[in-house]
N, C-alpha and C positions, 0 to 999 in steps of 0.2 A: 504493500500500500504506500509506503514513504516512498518506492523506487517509482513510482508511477505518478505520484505527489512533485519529484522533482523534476520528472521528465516532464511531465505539464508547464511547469512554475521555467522551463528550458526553453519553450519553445510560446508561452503564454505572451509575452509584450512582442514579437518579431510578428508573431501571426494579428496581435491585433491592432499594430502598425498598416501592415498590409490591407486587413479591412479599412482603418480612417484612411490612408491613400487611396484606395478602390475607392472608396465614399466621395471622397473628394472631387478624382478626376472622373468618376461618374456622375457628380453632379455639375460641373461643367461642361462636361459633351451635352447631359440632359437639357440645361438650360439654352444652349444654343442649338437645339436642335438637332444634333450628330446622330449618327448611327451607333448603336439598334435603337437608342432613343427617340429619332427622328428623322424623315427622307435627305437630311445633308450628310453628304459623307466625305470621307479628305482624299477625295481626286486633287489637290495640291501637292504642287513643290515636284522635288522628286518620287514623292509618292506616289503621284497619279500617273508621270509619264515613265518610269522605271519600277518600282518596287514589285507596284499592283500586276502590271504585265509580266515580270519576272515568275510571282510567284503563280501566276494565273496559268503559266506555262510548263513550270514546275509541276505544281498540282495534275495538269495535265499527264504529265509523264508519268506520273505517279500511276496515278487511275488505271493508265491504261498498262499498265506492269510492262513496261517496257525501256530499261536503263542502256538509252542508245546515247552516250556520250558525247556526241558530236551533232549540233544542232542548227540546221539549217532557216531556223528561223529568224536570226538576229545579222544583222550585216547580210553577208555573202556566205555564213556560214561560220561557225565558229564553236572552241569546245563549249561545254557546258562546263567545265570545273571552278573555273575561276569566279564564274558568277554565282553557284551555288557554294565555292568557301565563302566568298566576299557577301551574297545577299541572302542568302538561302538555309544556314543551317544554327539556326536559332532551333532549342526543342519545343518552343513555342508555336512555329508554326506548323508541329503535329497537327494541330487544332483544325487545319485548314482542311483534312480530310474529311470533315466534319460539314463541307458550306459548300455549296454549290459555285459553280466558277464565277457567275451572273453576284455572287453572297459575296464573291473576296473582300470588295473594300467593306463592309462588315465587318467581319473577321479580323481584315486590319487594325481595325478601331477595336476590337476587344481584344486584342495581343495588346496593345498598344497599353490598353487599362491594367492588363493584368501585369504588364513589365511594369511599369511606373510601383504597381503596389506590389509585386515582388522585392523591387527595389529598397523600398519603405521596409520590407521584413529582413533583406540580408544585412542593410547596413544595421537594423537595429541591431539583430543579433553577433555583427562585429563588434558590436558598442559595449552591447550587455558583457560578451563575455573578452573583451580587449578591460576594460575594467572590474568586471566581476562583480557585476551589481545590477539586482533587480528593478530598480527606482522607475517607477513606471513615465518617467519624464524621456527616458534616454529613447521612448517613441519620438519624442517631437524633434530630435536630430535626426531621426531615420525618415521623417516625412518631408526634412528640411532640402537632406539629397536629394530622395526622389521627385521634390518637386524644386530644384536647384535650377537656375538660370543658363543653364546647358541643356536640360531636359526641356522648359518651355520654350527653347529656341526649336531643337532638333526634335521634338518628340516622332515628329512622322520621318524623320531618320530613324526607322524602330530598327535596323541591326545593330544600328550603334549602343542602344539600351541595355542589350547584352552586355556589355561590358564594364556596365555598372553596374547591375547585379552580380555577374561575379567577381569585381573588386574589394568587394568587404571579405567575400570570402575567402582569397586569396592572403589578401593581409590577416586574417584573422588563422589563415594555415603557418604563413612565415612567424605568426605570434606563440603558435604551437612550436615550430620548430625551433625556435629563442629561449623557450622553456625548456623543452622536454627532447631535444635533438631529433623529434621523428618527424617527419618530410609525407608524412600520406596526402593530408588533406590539401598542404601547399602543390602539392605534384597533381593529384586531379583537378584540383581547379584551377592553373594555372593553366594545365592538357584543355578545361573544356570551353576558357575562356578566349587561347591560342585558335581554338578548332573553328569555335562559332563565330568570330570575327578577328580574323588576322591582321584586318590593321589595325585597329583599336589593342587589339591584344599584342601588338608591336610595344605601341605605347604603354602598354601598362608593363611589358617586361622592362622595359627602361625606369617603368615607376619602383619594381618591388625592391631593384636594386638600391634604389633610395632609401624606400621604405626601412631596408634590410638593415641596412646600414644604421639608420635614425636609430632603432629597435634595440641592435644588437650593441649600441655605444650606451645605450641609458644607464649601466652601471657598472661602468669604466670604473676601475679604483680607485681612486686621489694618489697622484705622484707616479703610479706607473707609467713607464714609457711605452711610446705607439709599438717600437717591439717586441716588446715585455707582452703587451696586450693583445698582437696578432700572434704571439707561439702560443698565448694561453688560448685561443679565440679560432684558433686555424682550424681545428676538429669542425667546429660550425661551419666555418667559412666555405668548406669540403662539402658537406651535406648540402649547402645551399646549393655550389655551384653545381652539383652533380645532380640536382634534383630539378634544376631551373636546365639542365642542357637535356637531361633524359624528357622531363615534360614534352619540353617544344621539339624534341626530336621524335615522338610519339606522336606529333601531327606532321610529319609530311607525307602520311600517305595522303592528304589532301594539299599541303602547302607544296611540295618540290613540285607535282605538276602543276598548280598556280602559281607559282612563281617561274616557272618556264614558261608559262603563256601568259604572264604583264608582262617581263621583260622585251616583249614585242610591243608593246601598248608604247604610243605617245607619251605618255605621264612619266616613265623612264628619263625621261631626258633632260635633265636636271640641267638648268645654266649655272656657271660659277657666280653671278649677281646673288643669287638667293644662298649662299650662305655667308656673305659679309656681315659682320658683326653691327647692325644697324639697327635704332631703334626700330619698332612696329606700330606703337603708338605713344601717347602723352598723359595727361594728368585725368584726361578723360575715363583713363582707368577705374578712377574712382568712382565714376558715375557709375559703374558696373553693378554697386553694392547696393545699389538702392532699386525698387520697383521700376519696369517698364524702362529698363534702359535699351531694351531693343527689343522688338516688334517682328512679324511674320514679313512684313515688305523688306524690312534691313537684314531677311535670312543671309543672304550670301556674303554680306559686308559690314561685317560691325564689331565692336568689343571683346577683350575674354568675358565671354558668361559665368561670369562666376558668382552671381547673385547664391546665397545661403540665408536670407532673412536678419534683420538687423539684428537680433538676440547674438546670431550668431559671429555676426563682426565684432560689438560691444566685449563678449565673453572673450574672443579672440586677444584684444588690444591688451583685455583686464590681465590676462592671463600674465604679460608681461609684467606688469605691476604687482603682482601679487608677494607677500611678500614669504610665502610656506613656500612658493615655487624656486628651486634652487636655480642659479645663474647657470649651470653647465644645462640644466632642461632647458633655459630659455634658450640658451644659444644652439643646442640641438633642433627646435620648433623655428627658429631664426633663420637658419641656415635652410631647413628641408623650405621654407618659403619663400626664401630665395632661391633657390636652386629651379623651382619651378617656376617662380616668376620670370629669370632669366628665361628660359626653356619657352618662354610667350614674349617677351620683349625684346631678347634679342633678334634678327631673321635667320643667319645663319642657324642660333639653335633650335628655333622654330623649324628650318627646314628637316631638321635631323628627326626633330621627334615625329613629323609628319613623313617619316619613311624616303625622305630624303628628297620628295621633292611639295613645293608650296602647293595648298588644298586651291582647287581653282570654285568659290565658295562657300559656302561653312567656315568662316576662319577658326581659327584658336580649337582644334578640336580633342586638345589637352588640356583645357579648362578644368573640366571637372574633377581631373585629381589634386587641383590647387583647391579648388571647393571640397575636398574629399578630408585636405590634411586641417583647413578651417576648422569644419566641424570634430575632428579628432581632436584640434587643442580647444574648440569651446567648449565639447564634453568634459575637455579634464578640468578648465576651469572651472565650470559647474560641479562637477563631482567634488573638488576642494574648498567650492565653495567661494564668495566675493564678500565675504564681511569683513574680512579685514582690508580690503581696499582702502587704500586714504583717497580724504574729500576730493584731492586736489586731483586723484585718477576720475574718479564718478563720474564727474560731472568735466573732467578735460574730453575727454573718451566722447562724448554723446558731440559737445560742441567740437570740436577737430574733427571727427567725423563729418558730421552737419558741412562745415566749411569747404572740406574738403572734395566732397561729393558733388556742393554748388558749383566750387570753382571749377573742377573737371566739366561741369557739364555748360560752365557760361564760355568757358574757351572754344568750346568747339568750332564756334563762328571763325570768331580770330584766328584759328590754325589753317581752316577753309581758307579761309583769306592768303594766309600766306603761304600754305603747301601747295592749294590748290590740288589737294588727292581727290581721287574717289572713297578712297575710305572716310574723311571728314565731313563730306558731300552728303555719305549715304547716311550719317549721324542725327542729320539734319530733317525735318524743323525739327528743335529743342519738345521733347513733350515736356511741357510746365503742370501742368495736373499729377503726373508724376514724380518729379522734382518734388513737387510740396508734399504729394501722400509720401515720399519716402524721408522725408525730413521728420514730420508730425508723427509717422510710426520709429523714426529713431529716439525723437524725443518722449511719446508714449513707453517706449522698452525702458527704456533709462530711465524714467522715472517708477515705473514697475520691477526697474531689476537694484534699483540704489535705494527706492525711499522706503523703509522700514526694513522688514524681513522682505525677500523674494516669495513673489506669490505665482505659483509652478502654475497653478488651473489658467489664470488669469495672462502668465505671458506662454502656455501651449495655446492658449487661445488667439490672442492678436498673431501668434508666429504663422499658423494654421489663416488664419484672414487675409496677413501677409502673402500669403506664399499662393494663395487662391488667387488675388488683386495683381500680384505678377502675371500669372498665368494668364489672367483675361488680356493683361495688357499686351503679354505675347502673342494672342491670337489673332492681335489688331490688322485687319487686311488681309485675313484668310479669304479666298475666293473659295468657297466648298463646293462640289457636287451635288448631281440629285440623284441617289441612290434608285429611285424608282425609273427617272428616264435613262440611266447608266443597265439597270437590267434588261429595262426596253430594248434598246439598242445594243444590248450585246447578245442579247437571245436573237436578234433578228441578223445580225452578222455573224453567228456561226451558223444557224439554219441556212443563209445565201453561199457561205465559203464548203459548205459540207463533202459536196462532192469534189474540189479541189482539196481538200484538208483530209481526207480519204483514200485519196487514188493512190497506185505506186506508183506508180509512172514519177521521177524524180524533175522538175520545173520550177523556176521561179514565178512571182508575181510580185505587178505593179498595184501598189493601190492609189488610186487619185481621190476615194472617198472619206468622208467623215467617219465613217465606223460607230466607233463610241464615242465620238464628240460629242454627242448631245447632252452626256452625263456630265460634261465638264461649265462651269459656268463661265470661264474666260474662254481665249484663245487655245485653239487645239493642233498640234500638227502630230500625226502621225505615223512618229521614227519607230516606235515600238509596238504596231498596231500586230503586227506577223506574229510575234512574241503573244502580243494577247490574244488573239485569235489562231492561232495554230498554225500557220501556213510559211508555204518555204518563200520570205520576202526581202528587198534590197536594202530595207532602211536599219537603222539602229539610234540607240541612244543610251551607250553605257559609256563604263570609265575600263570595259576588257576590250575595246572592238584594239586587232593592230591598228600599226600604225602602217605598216604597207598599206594593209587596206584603205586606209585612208588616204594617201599617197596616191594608191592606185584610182582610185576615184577621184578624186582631185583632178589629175592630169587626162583621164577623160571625161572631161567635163560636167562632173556632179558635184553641186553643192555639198560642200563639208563647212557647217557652221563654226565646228570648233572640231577640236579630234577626239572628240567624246561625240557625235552626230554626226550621221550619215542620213542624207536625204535623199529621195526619191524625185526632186529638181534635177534636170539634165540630160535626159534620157534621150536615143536618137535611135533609128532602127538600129546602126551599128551596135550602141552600147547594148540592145537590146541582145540584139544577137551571140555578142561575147557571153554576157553575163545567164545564158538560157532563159529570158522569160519569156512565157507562151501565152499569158493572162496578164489582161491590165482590167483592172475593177476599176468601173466609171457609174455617176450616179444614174445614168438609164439602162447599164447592163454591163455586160463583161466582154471584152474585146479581144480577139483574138490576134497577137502580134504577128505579122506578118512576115518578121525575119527569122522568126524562131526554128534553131535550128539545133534541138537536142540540148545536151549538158553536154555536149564536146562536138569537136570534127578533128579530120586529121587534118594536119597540115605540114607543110615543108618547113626546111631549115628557117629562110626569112623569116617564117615568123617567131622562131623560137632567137632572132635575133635582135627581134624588135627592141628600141630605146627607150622609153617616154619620154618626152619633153616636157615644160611646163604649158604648150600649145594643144589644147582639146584638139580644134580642128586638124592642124597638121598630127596628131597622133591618129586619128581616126582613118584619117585616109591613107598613114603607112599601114594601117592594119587592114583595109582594103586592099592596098596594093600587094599585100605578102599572101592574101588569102587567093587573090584573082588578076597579078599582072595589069596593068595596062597603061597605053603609051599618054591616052588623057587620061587628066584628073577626076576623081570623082565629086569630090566637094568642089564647084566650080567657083570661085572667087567673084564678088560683082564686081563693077567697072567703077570707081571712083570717082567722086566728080564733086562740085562744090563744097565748100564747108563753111557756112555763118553759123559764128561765135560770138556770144555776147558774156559778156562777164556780169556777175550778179553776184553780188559779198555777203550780203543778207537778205534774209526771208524770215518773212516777219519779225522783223528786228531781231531775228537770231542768225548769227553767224553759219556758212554751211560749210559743209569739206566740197560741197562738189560745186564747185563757182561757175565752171564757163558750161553755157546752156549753146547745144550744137544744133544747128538745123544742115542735116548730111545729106546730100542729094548723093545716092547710087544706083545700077542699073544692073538687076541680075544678067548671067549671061549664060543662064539657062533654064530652065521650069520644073520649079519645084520646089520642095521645101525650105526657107531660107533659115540659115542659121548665124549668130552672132555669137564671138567669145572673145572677154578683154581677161589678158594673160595678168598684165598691171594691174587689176584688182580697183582700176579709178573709177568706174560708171556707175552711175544711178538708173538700176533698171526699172525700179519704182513707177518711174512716171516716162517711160520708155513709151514713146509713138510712132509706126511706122504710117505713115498718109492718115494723121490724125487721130488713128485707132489704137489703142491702148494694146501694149503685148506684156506688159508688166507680167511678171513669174508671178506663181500664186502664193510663194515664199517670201520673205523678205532678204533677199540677198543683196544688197546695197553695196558697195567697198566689197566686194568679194569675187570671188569668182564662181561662174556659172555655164551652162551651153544655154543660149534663152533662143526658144523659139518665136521666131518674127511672124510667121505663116506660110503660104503657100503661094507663090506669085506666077505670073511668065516672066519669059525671055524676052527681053529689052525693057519692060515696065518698069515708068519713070516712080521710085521709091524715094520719101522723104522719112529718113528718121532723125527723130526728135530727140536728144537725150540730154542729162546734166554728166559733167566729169569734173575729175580736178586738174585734167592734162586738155591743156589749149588746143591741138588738133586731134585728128581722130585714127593719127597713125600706127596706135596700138591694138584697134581694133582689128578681127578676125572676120569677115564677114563672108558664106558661101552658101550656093544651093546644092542639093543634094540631089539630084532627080531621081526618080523611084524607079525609075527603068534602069538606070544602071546600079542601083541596089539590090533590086531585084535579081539581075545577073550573078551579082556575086553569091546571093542567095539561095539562087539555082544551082553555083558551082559546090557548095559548100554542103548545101543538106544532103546531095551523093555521097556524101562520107559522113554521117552526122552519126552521133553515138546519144542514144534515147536509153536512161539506167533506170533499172526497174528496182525498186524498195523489198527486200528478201527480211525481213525483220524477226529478231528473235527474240531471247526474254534478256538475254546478257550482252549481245551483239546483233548489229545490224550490217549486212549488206548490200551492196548497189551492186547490180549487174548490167551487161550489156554488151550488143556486138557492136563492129566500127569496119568497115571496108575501106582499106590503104593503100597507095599505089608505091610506084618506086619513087615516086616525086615528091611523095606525102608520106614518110615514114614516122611520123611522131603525131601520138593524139591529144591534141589539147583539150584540160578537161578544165570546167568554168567550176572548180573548189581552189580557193584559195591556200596557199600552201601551208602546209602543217608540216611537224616530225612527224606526227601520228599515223597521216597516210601510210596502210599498208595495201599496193595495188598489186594485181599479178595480172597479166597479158599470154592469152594461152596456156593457163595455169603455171607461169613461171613468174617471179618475183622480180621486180622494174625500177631501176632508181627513179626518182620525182626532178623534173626540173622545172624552176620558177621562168615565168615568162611573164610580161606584162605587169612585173615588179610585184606583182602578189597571186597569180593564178598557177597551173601545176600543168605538166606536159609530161608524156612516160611516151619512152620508146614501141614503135610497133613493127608488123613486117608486113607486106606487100600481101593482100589477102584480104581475109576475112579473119576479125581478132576478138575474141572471149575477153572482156578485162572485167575486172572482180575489184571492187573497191569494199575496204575497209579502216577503220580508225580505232587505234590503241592508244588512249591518255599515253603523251609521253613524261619519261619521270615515274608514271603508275608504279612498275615496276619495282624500281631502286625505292621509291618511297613509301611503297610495302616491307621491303626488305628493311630499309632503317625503325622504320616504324616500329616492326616484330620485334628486332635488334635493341630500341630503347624501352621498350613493355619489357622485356622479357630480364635485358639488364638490371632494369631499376627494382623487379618483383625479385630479384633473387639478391641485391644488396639489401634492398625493405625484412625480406625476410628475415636476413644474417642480424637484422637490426644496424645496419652499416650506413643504412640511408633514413 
């Protein structure tokens, strides 16, 4: 009965933390209508155009008990690993087997609840048992994290959630192992916090090391030397590092293949600028610590979040002052708070902790272990208690504060003024409603936590008000969904895609529709609609797509926003033809592309010699020429002729980039489809008019590059195009037609040899198969997958090296005939990081055993 009395009285404040957090953040979703509460649901941020479809796709896979690792739904094709370490393997979203595809963002929104109030129960029970005490107060620093000013910023960043959940537990295993020399609980939950989010879990190994350190220095002896102290201390220092290398060596049967497929990803590429030792921000910092210092509109650009509720800065400051608190603690809490502050203010070390290269935004996404170590020394100041505080702290502490927090936040004009950043910019306007609720709740805490005895009910209560009044203020400029027209419209787009989403037959598709726009209440484009809908499509929008790919796109002329998005902007029969699509979704039907020509053809040496250039058009037409010879051009250049230029510096009293407005007289010089591409990235295709008619993309590709379709003209018609640029004539410009007869031709020559791969699927591995007819002239088959290790292909049941062509597609040897080729895909890395994986389980289970770890 006692054992059962204790084991209750163990877990009684963690678990009822968790309910008042679930309480909380359920009655804010409640109140503003959220899902399951109400038809708004958080189709925002990266939630709505990444997460939801990720997991909607996942889910899919699941269902349909089929772990074909390589997914042709995202980009051009790409593994599935990297996106289920990085988005996908929270145990949380078990839950999802549970909701129907049309139910996700539901779903989403109660993971979302239950992490926040998980949160609220690990750190309690870090707290309870890193002090060893019941006090039913040490709930209200566990509610303080979970609902911390990283969480109201990121909350629909829910994989990142993970990792504050298990950050108390992990500190709470290194606290075990500072005691008691055993490593279990530090080693599994450091293993599931590495697994479930790798780069979060980056940053918290660079945390425990801190941690470890703090922890394992608290009772240094007076007088010993640091070597005195590391030969007494070395035995620990062993267990740590041997149990921090076997953990995260126990994830890479997921990490070593993700980490061979980003190292192709754009993000890689780290400039020497972002690690110079330069500030990041100013005094603004302070403003951080009070309510509503940033908001849902300033997600991508703004402050450390490191809001923890004024109780909790107040208790922080006291702590220094105290006078039971011994000077070698304070300067251990001194240092651990500098060491992370640097870690946010410097950029160099900001770039380090961010895995080495800068978040493109989310900033500061190491915040919350600076709010992690706040609340670690408020609790201990609370636990000792603040009656002996002298007057002259009480009441300096509330006011220096107060001051402090104004003056960061009245600078911020001033800094605008003279940085002139976007980070100062996006600070801006000043919320004053704010400013004052966080002043009047600093001065209400302080007077509740100095004037007479400390009253626990009365400041869990303003902290818990607090921490709700943040939140609202976080969600200020949510644009939400409507769950009920998002099921609408996603039941009616997989019932239309069903029989493309079904077939074996291996093809791409275009989509030019809204799909599930409807459910969105702002602007919608459609990089990850394939993803959400099931089908094999050209667009993407993560942070795995490569960077070839992007590259390779780019240079035939498709919109690449950033190298995180790929667009479906750009498209010409040519590209259509490379890339296999045979369907283009349009809102009166589905279109049958007219160049499509399988998922390969053979072809000759040429074209496996092909260059790219930074020129769409001249790249398209070598790829004409290497596929079908001939002595004209295909893309027929127009004939050049006048160009009135007028320069124009503002519009509407706002300054533009694109000054000189051209009226371009040209004359195609042959019939058919005209096409436009500026290599120099200077045109405004916005308000692009050829004979007064708008050709504007349906994208906003402004300053970038694109292939934009003009229309469809004759030969010798006198054309006026209309456009703005920042380059005074129009000699950069690309302009030609493409006649459909001599497309055709190549098209004719091409599908004689076309390779059409049929879908062979099984529970553990999938096949593509298919035949290819190849002459002596055409001994290699280009296949439209993007190049991988993983590729394992055979040609007449014999095994083919892979060669890249067109900077990111795959080309395998063939022989003059008729050729069987067998495509398959094996995780590269899988292997070895099975093998290390077994290697650190099995190492660490037999030192744990010996009691050695």
């Amino acid at each position: 009965m006692r054992r059962e009395r204790l084991r209750f009285n163990h877990w009684r404040l963690p678990v009822l933390a968790g309910v008042l957090a679930l309480a909380m953040v359920a009655g804010l979703f409640a109140v503003r209508g959220i899902t399951p509460f109400g038809d708004r649901n958080l189709l925002i941020g990266d939630l709505g155009t990444q997460y939801i479809p990720f997991f909607t796709d996942f889910t899919r896979l699941i269902h349909g008990h089929v772990w074909d690792l390589y997914n042709f739904h995202q980009a051009f094709g790409g593994s599935w690993v990297p996106v289920i370490a990085y988005y996908l393997l929270s145990p949380f979203n078990l839950l999802l087997a549970f909701f129907k595809a049309s139910q996700i963002p539901v779903a989403m929104a109660i993971i979302i609840m239950l992490k926040i109030a998980t949160m609220a129960g690990t750190m309690t029970f870090y707290l309870q048992e890193h002090w060893r005490t019941q006090r039913p107060f040490v709930m209200v620093f566990g509610v303080a994290f979970a609902f911390s000013g990283f969480v109201a910023l990121n909350f629909f960043n829910l994989m990142w959630l993970d990792a504050l959940i298990f950050l108390p537990l992990i500190t709470w295993g290194i606290d075990r192992l500072v005691v008691s020399g055993r490593t279990g609980a530090y080693f599994a939950w450091l293993f599931i916090s590495v697994l479930t989010d790798y780069y979060l879990g980056y940053m918290t190994c660079l945390f425990v090391v801190a941690y470890f350190i703090y922890e394992v220095t608290a009772d240094w002896p007076a007088g010993q030397t640091v070597r005195d102290w590391l030969r007494a201390q070395r035995h620990l220092f062993y267990r740590f590092i041997g149990a921090s290398l076997l953990s995260v060596g126990s994830t890479l049967v997921v990490l070593l293949p993700t980490v061979l497929s980003m190292l192709e990803t754009p993000k890689t590429q780290s400039q020497s600028g972002n690690f110079h030792l330069l500030p990041t921000f100013g005094l603004e910092f302070f403003s951080q610590l009070g309510v509503g210092s940033a908001n849902y509109l300033q997600r991508l650009n703004h402050g450390p979040a490191i809001f923890v509720s004024s109780l909790v800065v107040l208790l922080v400051v006291a702590y220094f002052g105290l006078p039971q608190v011994k000077g070698w603690a304070k300067a251990r809490a001194g240092l651990f708070l500098l060491f992370l502050f640097l870690g946010m203010w410097l950029r160099g070390l900001n770039t380090i902790w961010h895995l080495m290269t800068p978040p493109a935004g989310y900033p500061f996404r190491n915040s919350f272990f600076f709010s992690f170590v706040l609340i670690l020394i408020a609790s201990s100041a609370w636990r000792l208690g603040v009656s002996q505080l002298s007057l002259r702290w009480r009441w300096g502490i509330p006011l220096g504060l107060g001051v402090v927090m104004l003056l960061g936040s009245a600078l911020i004009p001033w800094m605008q003024t003279v940085t002139q950043s976007d980070y100062y910019a996006s600070l801006q306007p000043l919320n004053w409603p704010a400013i004052i609720t966080s002043l009047v709740i600093v001065v209400l805490t302080a007077g509740l936590l100095w004037v007479g005895r400390a009253r626990p009910v009365l400041l869990g209560v303003v902290v818990v008000i607090e921490l709700l009044v943040n939140f609202s203020f976080a969600l200020t400029g949510v644009d939400y969904g409507s769950q009920r027209r998002y099921a609408k419209a996603y039941d009616q787009s997989v019932k239309r895609l069903q029989p493309m989403t079904t077939a074996t037959t291996l093809y791409r598709i275009r989509n030019d529709t809204p799909t599930v726009a409807p459910g969105f209440q702002g602007h919608y484009n459609p990089y990850n609609d394939s993803m959400w809908l099931g089908y094999n499509g050209t667009t993407a929008y993560s942070s795995t797509i490569s960077a070839n790919t992007i590259s390779m796109a780019k240079s035939l002329g498709l919109y690449t926003r950033n190298e995180r998005r790929l667009s479906h902007q750009g498209f010409t029969p040519v590209t259509e033809m490379v890339f296999g699509i045979r369907e283009k979704l349009a809102k009166t039907g589905n279109v049958h592309v007219g160049s499509y020509s399988g998922m390969g053809f053979a072809v000759g040496a040429p074209f496996l010699n092909l260059k790219l250039s930074s020129n769409a058009i001249a790249n398209q037409e070598a790829i004409l020429q290497a596929l079908r010879p001939s002595k004209r051009a295909y893309f027929m250049p127009v004939s050049a002729g006048h160009d009135q230029v007028k320069a124009i510096w503002r519009i509407n009293n706002h300054p533009t980039n694109f000054v000189y407005n051209h009226r371009w007289h040209v004359t195609p010089q042959a019939t058919g489809r005209l096409y436009l591409f500026d290599p120099s990235s200077s045109s405004k295709y916005s308000t692009m008019r050829v004979n007064g008619h708008t050709v504007a993309p349906r994208m906003f590709t402004d300053g970038n590059t694109s292939l934009i379709n003009l229309g469809e003209y004759r030969r010798g018609e006198a054309l006026t195009i209309t456009y703005a640029s920042n380059r005074p004539t129009p000699k950069s410009l690309e302009v030609a037609t493409l006649p459909a007869s001599r497309m055709a031709a190549v098209h004719q020559s091409v599908a004689a040899h076309a390779l059409t791969l049929k879908r062979h699927r099984g529970h553990l591995r999938t096949a593509y198969q298919g035949t290819l007819t190849a002459t002596a002239t055409k001994r290699w088959a280009y296949l439209s997958l993007p190049q991988e290790q993983g590729w394992r292909i055979t040609v007449n049941d014999q095994p083919v090296k892979t060669r890249t062509v067109l900077g990111d597609m795959t080309a395998v040897p063939v022989t003059p005939g008729r050729n069987h080729v067998v495509v398959r895909y094996h995780v590269p890395g899988g292997v070895v990081g099975l093998a290390i994986t077994l290697v650190s389980v099995s190492t660490y289970l037999i030192f744990w055993y010996r009691k050695r770890l």
